[in-house]
Every structure is written in C-alpha cells, then in structure tokens.
C-alpha positions in Angstrom: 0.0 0.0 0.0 0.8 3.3 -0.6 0.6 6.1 2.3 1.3 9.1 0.4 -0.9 12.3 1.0 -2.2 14.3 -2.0 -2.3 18.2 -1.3 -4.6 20.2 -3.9 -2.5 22.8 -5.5 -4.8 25.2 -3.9 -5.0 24.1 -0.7 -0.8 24.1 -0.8 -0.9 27.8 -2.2 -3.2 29.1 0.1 -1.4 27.5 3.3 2.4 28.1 2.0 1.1 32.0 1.5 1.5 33.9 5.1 -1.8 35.7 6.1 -0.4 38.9 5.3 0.1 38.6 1.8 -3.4 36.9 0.9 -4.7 40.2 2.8 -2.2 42.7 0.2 -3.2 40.5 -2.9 -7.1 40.9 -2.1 -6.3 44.8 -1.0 -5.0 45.5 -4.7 -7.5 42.9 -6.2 -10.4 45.3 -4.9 -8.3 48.7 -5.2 -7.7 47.7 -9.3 -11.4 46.7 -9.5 -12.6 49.5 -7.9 -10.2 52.1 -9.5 -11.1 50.3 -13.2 -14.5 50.7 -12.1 -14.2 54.1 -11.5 -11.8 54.8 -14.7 -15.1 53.5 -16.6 -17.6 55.4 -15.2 -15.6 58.7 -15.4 -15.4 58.5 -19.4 -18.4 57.5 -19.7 -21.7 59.4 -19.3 -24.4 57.3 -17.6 -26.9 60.0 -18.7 -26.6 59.9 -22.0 -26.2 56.1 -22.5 -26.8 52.6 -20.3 -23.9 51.5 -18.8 -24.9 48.1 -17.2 -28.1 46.1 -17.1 -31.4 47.2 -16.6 -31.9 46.8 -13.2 -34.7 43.6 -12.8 -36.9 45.7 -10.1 -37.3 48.4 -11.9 -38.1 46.5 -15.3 -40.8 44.5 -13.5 -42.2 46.4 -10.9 -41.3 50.0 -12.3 -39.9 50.3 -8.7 -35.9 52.0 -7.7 -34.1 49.3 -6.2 -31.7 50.8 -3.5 -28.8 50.6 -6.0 -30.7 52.3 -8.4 -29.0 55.8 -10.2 -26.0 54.2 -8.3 -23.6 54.4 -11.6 -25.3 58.2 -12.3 -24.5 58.8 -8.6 -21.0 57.6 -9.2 -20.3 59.7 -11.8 -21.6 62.8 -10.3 -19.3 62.6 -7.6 -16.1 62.1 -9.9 -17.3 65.2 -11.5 -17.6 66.7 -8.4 -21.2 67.3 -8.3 -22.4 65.7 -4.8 -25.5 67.3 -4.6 -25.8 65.4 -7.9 -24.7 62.5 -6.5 -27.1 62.5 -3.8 -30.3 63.2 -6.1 -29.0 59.9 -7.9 -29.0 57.7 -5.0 -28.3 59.0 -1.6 -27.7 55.7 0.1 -25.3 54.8 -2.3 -23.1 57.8 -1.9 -23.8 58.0 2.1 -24.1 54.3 3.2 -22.4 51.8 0.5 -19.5 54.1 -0.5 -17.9 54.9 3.2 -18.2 51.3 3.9 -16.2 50.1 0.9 -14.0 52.8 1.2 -13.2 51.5 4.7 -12.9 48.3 3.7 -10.5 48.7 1.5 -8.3 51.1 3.5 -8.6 48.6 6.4 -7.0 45.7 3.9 -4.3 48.3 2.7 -3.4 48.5 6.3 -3.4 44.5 6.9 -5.9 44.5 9.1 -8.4 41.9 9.0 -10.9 42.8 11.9 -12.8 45.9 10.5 -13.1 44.7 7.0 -14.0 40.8 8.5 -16.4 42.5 10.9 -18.1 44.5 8.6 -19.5 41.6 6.7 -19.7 39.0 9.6 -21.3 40.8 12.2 -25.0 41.0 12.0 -25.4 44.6 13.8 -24.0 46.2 10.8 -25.4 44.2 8.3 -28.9 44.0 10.1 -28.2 47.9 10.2 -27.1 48.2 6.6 -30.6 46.2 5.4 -32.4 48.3 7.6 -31.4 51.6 5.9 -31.5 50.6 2.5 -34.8 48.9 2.6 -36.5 52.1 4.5 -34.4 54.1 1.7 -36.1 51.3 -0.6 -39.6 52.3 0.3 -39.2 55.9 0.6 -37.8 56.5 -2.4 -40.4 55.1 -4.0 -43.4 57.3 -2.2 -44.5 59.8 -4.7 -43.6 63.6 -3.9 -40.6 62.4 -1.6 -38.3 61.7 -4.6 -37.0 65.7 -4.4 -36.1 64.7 -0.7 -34.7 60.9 -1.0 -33.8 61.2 -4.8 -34.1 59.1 -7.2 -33.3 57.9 -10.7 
C-alpha cells in the first residue's frame, strides 16, 4: 500500500502564502477593480447612455431598487457634483461608498478585523438592510423623490 498524502494545489498555495500577503493581494484585487470601475464610469456618461443592465426591479415592478441611479450617482461625484450624487441615490453615496472605502483602507493597512467585521457581524449588516430597505420604500413614495432622490 501506498501512504502518500495528495495536497490540492490550492490548498498548498493558500497555506504556503503567510496571512499577510493573501490580505495585500485581495487589497489591490479590490483597489484595481474599484479604480477600473471608476476609470469607466468617469469617461463615460451614464446620462446619456446605459452602462450596465437594466436593473430587474425596476423593469418589473417599475420600482428603484436601493442601487438604483448608483452608476449616475458615481459619476456625479467624480465630476464633483455631490449634490448630484445625492439626487441619484443618496444611500449609495452616504451608506455603501464609506463602507467600501473602509474596507479597502482597512486591507491596505493589513488589518483583518474591521473589514471581517463589517461583513460577519449581524449589527452592521442587520443595520445596513435596515437603511437601504427604509431608503427602498421611501424613495419610491410619490412627492418624496426631491427629498430621497431618485433615478
């Protein structure tokens, strides 16, 4: 008989790399997604043509989903033009963007526990459902949209 062990190649990569640099290669994985992201959106104009897909709520139910006018709200604020911004989608630019922004600042510095806390611990995320489903159904009350904003 033979006793040899077989090791997936993935399971000897990921336990031969040391903590730190699995934490630096997802820190620039996100930073280069985010900052291509970005790069897109800036050149081009969500208000004169459709970036992504149509978002499913809205095609259905004629509804804003809480990410909706999130790209338009994106590139308002690389132009500079928060109050912009916040017409587009006002969660977006004062709930979702902070907390990615610290997320990724908190990999940069090799930390683990604020970026693994934001997404394991039910408070926040509890909290983070909360907002965006009262933002959800307000935006969607007529005459409040020059409030809330909306798409």
């Amino acid at each position: 008989m033979n006793d040899v062990s077989v090791v997936e190649p993935s399971d000897a990569r990921l336990s031969a790399a040391p903590d730190g640099s699995r934490l630096r290669l997802l820190a620039l994985g996100t930073t280069v997604g985010a900052a291509g992201a970005a790069v897109f959106v800036a050149t081009h104009n969500p208000y004169s043509q459709q970036l992504g897909p149509v978002c499913p709520l809205l095609a259905l139910t004629g509804l804003d989903c809480p990410l909706c006018g999130g790209t338009r709200s994106a590139y308002s604020l690389m132009q500079g033009d928060i109050l912009g911004a916040l017409k587009m989608n006002a969660f977006a630019v004062t709930v979702i963007l902070p907390l990615a922004l610290v997320f990724i600042v908190d990999l940069w510095r090799g930390r683990r526990a604020l970026a693994r806390r934001l997404w394991t611990d039910t408070r926040i995320a509890w909290t983070v459902l909360a907002i965006g489903l009262t933002f959800t159904v307000a935006r969607n009350i007529p005459g409040l949209e020059q409030f809330i904003g909306t798409q």
